[in-house]
C-alpha positions as CSV (number, residue, x, y, z in Angstrom):
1,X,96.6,115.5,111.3
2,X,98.4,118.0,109.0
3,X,96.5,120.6,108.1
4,X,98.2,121.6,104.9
5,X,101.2,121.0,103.3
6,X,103.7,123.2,105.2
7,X,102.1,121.9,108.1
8,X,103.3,118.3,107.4
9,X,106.9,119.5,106.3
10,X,107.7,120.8,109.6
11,X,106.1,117.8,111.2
12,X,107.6,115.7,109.5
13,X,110.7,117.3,110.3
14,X,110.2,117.2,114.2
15,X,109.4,113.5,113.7
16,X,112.2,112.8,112.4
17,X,114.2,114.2,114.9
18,X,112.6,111.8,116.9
19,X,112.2,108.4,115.0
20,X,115.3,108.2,113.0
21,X,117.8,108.7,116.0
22,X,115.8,106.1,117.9
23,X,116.7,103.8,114.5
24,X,120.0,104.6,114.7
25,X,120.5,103.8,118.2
26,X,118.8,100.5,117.3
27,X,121.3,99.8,114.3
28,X,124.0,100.3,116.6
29,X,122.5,98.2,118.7
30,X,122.2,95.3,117.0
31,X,125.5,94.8,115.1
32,X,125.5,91.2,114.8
33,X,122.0,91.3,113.1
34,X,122.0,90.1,109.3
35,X,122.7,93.3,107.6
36,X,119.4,92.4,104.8
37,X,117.1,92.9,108.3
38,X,118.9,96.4,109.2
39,X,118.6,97.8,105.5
40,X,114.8,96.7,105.6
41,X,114.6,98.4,108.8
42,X,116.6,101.4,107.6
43,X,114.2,101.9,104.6
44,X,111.1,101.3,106.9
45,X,111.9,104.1,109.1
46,X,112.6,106.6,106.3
47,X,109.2,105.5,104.1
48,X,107.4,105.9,107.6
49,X,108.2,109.4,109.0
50,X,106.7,111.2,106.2
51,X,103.3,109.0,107.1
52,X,103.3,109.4,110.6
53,X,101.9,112.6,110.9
54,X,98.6,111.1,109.7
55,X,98.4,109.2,112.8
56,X,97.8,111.9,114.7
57,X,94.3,112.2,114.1
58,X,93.9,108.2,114.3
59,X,95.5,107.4,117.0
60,X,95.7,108.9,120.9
61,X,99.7,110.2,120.7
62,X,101.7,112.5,122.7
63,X,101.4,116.1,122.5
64,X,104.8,118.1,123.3
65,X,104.6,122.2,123.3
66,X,107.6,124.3,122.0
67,X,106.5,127.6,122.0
68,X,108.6,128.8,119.7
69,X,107.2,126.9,116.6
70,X,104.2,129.3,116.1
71,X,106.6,131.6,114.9
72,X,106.7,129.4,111.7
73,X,103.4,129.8,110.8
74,X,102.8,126.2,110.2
75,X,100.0,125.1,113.1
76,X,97.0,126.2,112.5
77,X,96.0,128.6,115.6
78,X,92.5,128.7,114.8
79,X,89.4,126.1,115.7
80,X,89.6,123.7,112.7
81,X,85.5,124.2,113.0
82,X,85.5,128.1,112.2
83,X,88.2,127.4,109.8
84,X,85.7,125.1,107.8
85,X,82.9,127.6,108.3
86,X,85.2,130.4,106.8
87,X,85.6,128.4,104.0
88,X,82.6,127.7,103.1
89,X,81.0,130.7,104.6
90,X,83.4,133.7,103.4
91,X,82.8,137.4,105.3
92,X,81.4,139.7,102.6
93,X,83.5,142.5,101.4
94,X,83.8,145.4,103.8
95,X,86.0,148.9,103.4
96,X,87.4,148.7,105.9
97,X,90.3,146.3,105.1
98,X,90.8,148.4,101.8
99,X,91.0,151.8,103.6
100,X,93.3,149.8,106.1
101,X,95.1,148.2,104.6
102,X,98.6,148.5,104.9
103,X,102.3,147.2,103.4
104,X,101.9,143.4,103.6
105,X,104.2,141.8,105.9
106,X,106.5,138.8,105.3
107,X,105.0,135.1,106.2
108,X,107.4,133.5,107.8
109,X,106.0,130.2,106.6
110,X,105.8,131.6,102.6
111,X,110.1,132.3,103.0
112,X,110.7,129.1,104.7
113,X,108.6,127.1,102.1
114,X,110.2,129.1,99.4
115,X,113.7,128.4,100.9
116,X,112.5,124.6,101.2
117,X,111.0,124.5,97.5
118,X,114.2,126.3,96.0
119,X,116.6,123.4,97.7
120,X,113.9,120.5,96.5
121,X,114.4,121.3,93.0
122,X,118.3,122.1,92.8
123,X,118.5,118.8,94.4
124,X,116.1,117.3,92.2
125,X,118.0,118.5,89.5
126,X,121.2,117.5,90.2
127,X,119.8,114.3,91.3
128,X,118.2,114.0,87.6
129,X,121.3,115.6,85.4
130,X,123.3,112.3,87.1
131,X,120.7,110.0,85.8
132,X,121.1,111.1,82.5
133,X,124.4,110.9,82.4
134,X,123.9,107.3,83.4
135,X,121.5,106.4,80.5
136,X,124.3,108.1,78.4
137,X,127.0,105.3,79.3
138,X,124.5,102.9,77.6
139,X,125.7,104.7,74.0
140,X,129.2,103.8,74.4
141,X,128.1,100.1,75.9
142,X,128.0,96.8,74.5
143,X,126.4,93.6,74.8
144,X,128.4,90.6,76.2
145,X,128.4,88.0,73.1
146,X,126.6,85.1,73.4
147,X,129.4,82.6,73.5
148,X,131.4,84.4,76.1
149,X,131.9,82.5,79.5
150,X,130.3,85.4,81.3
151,X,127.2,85.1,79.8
152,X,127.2,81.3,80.7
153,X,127.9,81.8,84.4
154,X,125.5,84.4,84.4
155,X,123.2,81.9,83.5
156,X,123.7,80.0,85.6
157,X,123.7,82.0,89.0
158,X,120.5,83.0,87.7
159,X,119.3,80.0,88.5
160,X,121.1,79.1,91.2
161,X,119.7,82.6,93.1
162,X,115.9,82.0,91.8
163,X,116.2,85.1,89.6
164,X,113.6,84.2,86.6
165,X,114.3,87.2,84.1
166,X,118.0,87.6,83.5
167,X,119.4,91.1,83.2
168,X,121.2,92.6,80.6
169,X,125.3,91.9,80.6
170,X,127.1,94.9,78.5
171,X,130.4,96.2,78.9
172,X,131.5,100.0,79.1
173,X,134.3,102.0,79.2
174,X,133.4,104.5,81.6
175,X,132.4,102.2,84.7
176,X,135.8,101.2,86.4
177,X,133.6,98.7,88.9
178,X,130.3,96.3,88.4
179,X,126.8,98.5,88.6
180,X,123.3,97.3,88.5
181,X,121.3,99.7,87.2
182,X,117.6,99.7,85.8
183,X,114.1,99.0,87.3
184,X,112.2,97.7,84.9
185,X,114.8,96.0,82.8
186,X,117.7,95.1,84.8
187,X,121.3,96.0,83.2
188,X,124.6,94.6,84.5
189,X,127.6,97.2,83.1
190,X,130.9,96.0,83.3
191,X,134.3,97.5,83.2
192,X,135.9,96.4,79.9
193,X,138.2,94.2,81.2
194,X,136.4,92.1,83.3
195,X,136.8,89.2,80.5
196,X,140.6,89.0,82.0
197,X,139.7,88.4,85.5
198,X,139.8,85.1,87.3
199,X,136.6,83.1,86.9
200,X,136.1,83.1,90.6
201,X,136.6,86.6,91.1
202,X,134.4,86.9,88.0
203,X,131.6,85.0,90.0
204,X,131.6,86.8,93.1
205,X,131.6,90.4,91.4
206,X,128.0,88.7,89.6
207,X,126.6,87.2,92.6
208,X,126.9,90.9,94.5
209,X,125.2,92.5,91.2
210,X,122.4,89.5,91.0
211,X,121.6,90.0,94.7
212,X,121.4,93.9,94.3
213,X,118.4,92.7,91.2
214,X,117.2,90.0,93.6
215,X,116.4,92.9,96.3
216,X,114.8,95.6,94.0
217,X,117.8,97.8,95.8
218,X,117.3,100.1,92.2
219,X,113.8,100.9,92.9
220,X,114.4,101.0,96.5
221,X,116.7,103.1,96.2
222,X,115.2,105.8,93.7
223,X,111.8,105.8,96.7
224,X,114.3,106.8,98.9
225,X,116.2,109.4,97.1
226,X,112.7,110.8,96.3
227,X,112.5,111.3,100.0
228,X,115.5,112.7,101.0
229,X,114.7,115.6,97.8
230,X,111.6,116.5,99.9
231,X,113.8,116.7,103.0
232,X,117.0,117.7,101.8
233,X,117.4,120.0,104.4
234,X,117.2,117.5,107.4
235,X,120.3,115.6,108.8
236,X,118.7,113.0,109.8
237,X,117.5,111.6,106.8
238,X,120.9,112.1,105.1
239,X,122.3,110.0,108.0
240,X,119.5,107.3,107.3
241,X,119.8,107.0,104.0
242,X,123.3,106.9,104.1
243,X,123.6,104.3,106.2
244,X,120.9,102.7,104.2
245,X,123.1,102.0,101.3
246,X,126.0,100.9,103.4
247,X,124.1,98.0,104.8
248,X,122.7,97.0,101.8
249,X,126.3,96.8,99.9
250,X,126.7,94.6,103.0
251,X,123.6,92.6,102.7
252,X,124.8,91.7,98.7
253,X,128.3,90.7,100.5
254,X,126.7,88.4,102.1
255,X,125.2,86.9,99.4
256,X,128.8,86.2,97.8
257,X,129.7,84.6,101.2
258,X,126.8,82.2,101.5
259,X,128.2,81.0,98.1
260,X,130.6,79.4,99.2
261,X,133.6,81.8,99.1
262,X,135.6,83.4,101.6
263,X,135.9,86.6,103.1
264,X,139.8,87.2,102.1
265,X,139.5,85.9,98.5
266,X,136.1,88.3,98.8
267,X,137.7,91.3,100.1
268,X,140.5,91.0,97.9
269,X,138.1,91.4,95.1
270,X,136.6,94.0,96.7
271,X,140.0,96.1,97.4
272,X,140.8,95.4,93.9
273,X,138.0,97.4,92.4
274,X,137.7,100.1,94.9
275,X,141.3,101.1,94.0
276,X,140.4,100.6,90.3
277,X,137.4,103.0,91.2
278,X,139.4,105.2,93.3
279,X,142.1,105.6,90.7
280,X,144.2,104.4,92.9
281,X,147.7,102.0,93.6
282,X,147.5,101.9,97.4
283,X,145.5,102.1,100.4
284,X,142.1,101.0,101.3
285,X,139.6,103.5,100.0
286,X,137.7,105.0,103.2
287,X,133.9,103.7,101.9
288,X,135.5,100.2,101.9
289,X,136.6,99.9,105.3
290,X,133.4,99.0,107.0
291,X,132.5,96.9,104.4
292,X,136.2,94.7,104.7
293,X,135.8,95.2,108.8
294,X,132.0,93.2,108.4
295,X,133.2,90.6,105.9
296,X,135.8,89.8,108.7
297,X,133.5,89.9,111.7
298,X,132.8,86.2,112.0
299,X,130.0,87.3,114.6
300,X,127.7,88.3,112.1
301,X,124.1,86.5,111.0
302,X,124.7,86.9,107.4
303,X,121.4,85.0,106.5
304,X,119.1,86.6,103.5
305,X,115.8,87.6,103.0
306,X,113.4,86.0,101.0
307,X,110.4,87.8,99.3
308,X,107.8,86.6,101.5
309,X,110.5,87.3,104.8
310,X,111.2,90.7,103.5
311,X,106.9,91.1,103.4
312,X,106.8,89.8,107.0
313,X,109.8,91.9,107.9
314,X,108.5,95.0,106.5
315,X,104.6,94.6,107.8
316,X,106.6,93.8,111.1
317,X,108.6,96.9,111.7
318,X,106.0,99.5,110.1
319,X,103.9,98.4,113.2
320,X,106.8,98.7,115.0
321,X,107.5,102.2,114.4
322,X,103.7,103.2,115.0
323,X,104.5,103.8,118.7
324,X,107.6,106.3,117.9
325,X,105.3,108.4,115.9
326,X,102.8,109.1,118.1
327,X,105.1,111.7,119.5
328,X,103.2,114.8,118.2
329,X,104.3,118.6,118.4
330,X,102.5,121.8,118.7
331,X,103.1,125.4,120.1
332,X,100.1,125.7,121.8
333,X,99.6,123.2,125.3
334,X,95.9,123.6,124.8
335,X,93.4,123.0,122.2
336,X,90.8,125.3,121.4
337,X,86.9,125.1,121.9
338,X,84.0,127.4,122.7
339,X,80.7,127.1,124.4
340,X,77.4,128.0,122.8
341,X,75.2,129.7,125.2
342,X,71.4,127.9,125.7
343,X,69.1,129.7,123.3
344,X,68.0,132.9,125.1
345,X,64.9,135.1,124.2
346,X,66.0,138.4,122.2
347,X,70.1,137.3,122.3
348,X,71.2,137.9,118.8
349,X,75.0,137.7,119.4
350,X,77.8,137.3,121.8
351,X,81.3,137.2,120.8
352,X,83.4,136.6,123.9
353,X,86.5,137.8,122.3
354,X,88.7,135.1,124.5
355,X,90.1,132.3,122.7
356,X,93.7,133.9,122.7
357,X,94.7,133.0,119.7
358,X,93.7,132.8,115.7
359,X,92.0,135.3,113.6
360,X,88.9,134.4,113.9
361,X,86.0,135.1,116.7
362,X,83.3,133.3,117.8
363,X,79.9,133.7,118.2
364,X,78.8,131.7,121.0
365,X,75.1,132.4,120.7
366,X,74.8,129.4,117.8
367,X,73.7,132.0,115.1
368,X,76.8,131.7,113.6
369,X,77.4,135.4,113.4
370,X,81.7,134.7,113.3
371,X,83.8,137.7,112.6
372,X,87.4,137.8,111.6
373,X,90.4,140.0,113.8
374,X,92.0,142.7,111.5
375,X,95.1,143.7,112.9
376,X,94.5,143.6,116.6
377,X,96.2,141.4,118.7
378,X,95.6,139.2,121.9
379,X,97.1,139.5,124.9
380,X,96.3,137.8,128.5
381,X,95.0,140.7,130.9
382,X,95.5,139.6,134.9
383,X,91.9,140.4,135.3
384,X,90.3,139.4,132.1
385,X,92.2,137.0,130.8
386,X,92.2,136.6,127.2
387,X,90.7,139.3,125.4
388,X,91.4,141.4,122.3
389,X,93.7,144.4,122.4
390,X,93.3,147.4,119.3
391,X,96.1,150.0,119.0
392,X,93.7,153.1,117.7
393,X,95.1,153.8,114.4
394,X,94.4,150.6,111.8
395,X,93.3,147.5,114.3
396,X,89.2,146.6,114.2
397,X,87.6,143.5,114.2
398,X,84.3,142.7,111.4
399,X,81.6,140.9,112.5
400,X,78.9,139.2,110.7
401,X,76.1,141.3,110.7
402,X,73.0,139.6,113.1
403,X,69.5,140.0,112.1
404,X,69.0,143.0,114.7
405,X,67.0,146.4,114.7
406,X,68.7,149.1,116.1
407,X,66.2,151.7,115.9
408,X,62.0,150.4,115.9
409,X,62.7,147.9,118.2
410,X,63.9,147.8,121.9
411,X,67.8,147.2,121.7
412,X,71.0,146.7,124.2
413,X,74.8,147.0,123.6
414,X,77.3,145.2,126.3
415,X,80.8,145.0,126.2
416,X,83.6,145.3,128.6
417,X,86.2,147.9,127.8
418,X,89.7,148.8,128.9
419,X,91.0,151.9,127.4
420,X,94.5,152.4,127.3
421,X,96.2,154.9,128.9
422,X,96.4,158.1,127.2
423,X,93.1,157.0,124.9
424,X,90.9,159.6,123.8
425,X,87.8,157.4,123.3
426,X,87.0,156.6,119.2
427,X,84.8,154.5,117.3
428,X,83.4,151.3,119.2
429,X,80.7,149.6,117.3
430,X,79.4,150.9,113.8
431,X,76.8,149.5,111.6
432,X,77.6,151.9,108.1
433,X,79.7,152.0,105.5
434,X,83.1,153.5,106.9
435,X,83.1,155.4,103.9
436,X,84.2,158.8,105.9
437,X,80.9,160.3,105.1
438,X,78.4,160.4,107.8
439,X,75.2,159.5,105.5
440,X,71.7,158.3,105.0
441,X,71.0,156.4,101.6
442,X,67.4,155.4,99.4
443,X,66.8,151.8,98.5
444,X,64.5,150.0,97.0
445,X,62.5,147.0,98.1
446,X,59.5,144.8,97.0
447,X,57.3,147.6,98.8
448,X,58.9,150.5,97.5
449,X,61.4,153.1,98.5
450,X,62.9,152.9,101.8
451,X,65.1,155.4,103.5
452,X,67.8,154.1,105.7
453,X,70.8,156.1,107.9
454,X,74.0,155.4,109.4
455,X,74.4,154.3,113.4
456,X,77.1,154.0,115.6
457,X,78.3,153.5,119.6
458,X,81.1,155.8,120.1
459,X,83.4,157.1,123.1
460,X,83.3,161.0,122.5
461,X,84.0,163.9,124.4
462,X,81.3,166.6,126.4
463,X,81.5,169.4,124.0
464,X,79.6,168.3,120.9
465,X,75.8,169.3,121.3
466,X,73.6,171.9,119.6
467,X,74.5,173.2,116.9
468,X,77.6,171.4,117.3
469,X,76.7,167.9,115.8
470,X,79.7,168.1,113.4
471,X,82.2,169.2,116.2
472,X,85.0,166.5,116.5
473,X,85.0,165.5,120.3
474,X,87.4,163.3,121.6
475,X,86.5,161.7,124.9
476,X,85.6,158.7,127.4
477,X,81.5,159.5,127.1
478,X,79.8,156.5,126.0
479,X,77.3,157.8,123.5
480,X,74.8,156.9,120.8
481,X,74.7,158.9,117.2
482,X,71.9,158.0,115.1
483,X,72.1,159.7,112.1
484,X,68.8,161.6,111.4
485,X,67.2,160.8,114.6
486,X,69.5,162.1,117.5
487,X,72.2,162.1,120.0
488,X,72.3,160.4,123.7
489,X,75.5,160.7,125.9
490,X,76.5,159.8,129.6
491,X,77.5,161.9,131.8
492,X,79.6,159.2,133.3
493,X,82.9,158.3,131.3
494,X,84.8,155.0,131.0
495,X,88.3,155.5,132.9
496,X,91.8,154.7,131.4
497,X,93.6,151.3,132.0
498,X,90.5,150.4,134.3
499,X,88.0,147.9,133.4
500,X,84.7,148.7,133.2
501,X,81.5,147.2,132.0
502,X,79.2,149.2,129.3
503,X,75.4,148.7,128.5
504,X,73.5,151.1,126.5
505,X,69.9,150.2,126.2
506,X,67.8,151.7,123.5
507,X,63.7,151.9,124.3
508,X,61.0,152.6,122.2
509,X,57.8,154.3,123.6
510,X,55.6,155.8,120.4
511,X,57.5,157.2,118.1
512,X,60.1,158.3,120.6
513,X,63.2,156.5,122.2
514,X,64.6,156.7,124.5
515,X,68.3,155.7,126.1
516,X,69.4,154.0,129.8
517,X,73.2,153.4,130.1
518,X,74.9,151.4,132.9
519,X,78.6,151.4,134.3
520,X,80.0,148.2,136.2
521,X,76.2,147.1,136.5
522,X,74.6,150.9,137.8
523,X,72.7,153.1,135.7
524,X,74.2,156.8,134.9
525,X,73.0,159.9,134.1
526,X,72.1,160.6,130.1
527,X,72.0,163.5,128.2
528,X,69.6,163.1,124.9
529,X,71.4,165.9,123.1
530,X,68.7,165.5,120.2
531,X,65.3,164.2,120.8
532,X,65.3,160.6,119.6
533,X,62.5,160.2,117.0
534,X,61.9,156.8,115.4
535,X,61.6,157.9,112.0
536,X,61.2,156.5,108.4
537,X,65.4,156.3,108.4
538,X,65.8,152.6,109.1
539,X,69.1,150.8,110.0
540,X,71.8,150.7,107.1
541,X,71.7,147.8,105.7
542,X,75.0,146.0,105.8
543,X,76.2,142.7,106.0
544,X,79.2,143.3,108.4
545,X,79.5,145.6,111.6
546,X,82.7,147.0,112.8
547,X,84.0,147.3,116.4
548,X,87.1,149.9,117.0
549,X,86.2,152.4,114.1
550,X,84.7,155.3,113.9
551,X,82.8,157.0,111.0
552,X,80.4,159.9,112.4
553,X,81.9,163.5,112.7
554,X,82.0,163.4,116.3
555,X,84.8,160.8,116.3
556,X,85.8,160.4,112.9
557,X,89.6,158.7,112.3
558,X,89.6,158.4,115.8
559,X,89.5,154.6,116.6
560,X,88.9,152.7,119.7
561,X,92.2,152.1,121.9
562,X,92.6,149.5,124.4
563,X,90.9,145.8,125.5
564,X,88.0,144.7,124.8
565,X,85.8,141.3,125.6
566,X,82.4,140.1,125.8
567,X,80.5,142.0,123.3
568,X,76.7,140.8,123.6
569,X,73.8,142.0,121.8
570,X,70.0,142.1,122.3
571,X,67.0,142.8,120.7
572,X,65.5,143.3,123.7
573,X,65.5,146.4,126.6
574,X,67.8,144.6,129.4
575,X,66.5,145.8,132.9
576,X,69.5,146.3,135.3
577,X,69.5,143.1,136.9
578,X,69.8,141.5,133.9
579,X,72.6,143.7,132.5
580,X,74.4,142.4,135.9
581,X,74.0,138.9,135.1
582,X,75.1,139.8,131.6
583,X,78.1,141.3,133.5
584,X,78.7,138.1,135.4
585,X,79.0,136.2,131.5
586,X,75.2,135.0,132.4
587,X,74.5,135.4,128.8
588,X,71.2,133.4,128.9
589,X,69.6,135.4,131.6
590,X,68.7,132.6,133.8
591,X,68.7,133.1,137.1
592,X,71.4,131.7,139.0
593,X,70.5,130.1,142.7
């Protein structure tokens, strides 16, 4: 099911590639077939491409990859669920994206659509400026008096054809050959001297006309030009409609045949005013010869349609072309889904970071804490698989926020990191303002003042400490820095292009915390640089958190670079056998047999 409307255009497109080949093939096929059932299944085909798409949703169909088509930006690489839930749910404003925010780059879908929009209406103009000019031939026409013989045989193979409401007979000047035109009052013009040709010749031309009118070719016609504006760009569709037309010229020659006359005295007719329309003495003009070549092919079912056949016909070959269109296309050879982990005591979050594609990531512990990919990109790590990779200078990812205390309540941080080679540590996960000022703030509530302070998980370096809290540090240390209430660091640091597992694990005892870390599972040593009071500074109290930037002094503008993947939080003091079953993806703690 398209997902918008660029998504159906190139769809649409790809069916057609498809479907209306496959037609073709059939036409060719079936030569001897009454050209009235080919032009019905000609039109068919071109009114159903356009719909087919929608049976993709409805009906099981065939899904081929091509790579290369996510580089038009037309399928949807995201989980059609998250996409809804962004919608409806939008992530609040956060400075990052403002302070990050760079030169926007060209959509590839936005210049194609432009391209695709820009042809539509030329076309569509064009298309338009001719039909004017056609409405403008009726100022120089004239009726066909009431007495003339013309009128009479009209008449007459009214009639004779079942066509209740006669059309209009004028002559002009500026039409060398017979044209119907008009769909809701039929007009016959006529070259001027059409009076002076023989009366058979006379009948014949009218008969071709009439059956054009009997058909609703006109408004057949105008659907189908409609079409081929929207894909004016697509062969295919010229090809179709081109053909189209040829077969219904046909199917109104056959008309004049079933009359009674024959195909020489027919085609000389028909030579006669293609040179007249031509401008010519000599020679058979080129859009004539298949036309002459049918009329002589004796082979040929030349039978009509009636109204209720052409209903059956139609109903017939729509279900008939339901099959070809469940031929569907996408870059991807997987759809993609997520797990929600069972409800687990003190689990506030866990975004896996491994769905490989799409901007958005999931929260798989049902709270629906989704957060949205700002720059960084995925790639497919041997070990990991997919996971997220950040560059260090503008890439983070924003999460919404979970309801969970990082400072009077027991707390733990787990993630899996791979820094890059070369990295110097950075920001990892920052609950703040990424204003570039290392703060606490005074709010108000229902109870009265409240003070709250800035926190954030960093990767710094060994030299910040006493009296060196505002030292820039660069480094693999995992730390804590609590603004206000204190400084913990391992001794232990994370090792380039290596992956390694991280849990930090914040514990309250009195008024005091205190901080256990863990590499690949195993606790290491921890400096608490400041004594970790649990003061009156509560948590700052945004709406978002940030993972790859870094806001405190000790890392500030230095962001995260490398991998990253399953980021869990809990508002609970993991013990180290849980931390390894965290590190195993047990996310729900329970014990495996």
């Amino acid at each position: 099911m398209p997902s918008d409307p660029y998504h159906w255009l190139v769809l649409v497109a790809l069916k057609a590639l498809v479907i209306l080949p496959l037609v073709l093939l059939a036409v060719w096929a079936s030569r001897r077939t009454s050209a009235s059932v080919i032009s019905l299944l000609l039109a068919c085909a071109v009114i159903y491409v356009p719909l087919s798409p929608f049976l993709d949703g409805l009906l099981p169909h065939i899904t081929l990859t091509i790579p290369f088509l996510k580089h038009t930006g037309a399928f949807p690489d995201n989980i059609p669920v998250l996409e809804e839930f962004e919608r409806n749910n939008p992530m609040p404003a956060n400075p990052a994206e403002i302070i990050f925010q760079g030169a926007s780059s060209i959509n590839p879908g936005d210049v194609i659509l432009a391209i695709w929009l820009l042809g539509a209406l030329v076309l569509l103009v064009t298309k338009l400026w001719r039909s004017m000019n056609t409405k403008l031939w009726f100022i120089g026409s004239r009726p066909v008096a009431d007495g003339e013989c013309t009128l009479h045989c009209l008449k007459r193979l009214c009639s004779k054809m079942g066509i209740k409401r006669e059309p209009w007979l004028m002559y002009n000047s500026r039409v060398h050959g017979a044209q119907a035109v008009g769909i809701l009052r039929p007009v016959i013009l006529l070259p001027e001297g059409f009076s002076a040709m023989p009366k058979e010749s006379r009948e014949m031309v009218l008969i071709h006309e009439l059956e054009h009118i009997r058909r609703k070719d006109v408004f057949g016609r105008l659907c189908l030009e409609l079409i081929s504006v929207l894909f004016w760009f697509h062969p295919c569709f010229w090809i179709t409609l081109r053909r189209y037309n040829q077969k219904s010229e046909m199917a109104c020659d056959d008309a004049v045949l079933n009359a009674g006359y024959s195909a020489a005295q027919y085609g000389e007719v028909l030579l006669a005013e293609g040179k007249a329309l031509a401008g010519t003495e000599g020679g058979v003009p080129k859009e004539l010869k298949p036309r002459v070549k049918y009329l002589l092919n004796k082979a040929t079912d030349r039978h009509s349609l009636s109204k209720a056949a052409r209903m059956k016909f139609f109903a017939l070959f729509m279900l008939a072309l339901v099959p070809m269109g469940l031929v569907s296309f996408s870059p991807y050879d997987d759809e993609l889904g997520f797990e929600t982990i069972a409800p687990t005591e003190g689990l506030k979050a866990v975004w896996r970071l491994n769905l490989g594609r799409g901007n958005i990531v999931v929260d798989s512990s049902g709270g629906g804490h989704h957060g949205r990919i700002n720059g960084a990109s995925w790639v497919n790590d041997p070990e990991r698989g997919d996971c997220l990779s950040l560059d260090g200078v503008d890439d983070f990812i924003t999460f919404r926020a979970p309801d969970a205390d990082w400072t009077t309540k027991d707390f733990t941080f787990c993630v899996w990191l791979k820094p890059a080679s070369g990295s110097d540590g950075g920001g990892l996960l920052l609950r703040g303002e990424f204003n570039q000022i290392w703060s606490k703030g005074i709010g108000t509530e229902r109870t009265g003042a409240i003070n709250y302070a800035e926190r954030e998980i960093i990767l710094a370096g060994p030299r910040y400490g006493p009296n060196k809290y505002f030292l820039y540090d660069p480094g693999l240390l995992p730390s804590f820095n609590y603004f206000g209430i204190g400084t913990a660091r391992s001794t232990v640091a994370l090792q380039e292009d290596e992956w390694m597992h991280l849990a930090m694990v914040w514990k309250i005892k009195g008024n005091e915390a205190r901080t256990e870390m863990y590499l690949n599972g195993e606790p290491v040593e921890v400096k608490h640089l400041q004594r970790l009071f649990v003061t009156d500074l509560s948590d700052w109290p945004t709406k978002t958190w940030m993972f790859g930037v870094s806001d405190s002094p000790i890392v500030r503008g230095n962001n995260y670079e490398g991998c990253v993947s399953d980021l869990a939080i809990y508002q609970k003091a993991l013990s180290q056998e849980e931390v390894q079953m965290v590190k195993k993806g047990n996310f729900s703690l329970e014990q495996q047999n």
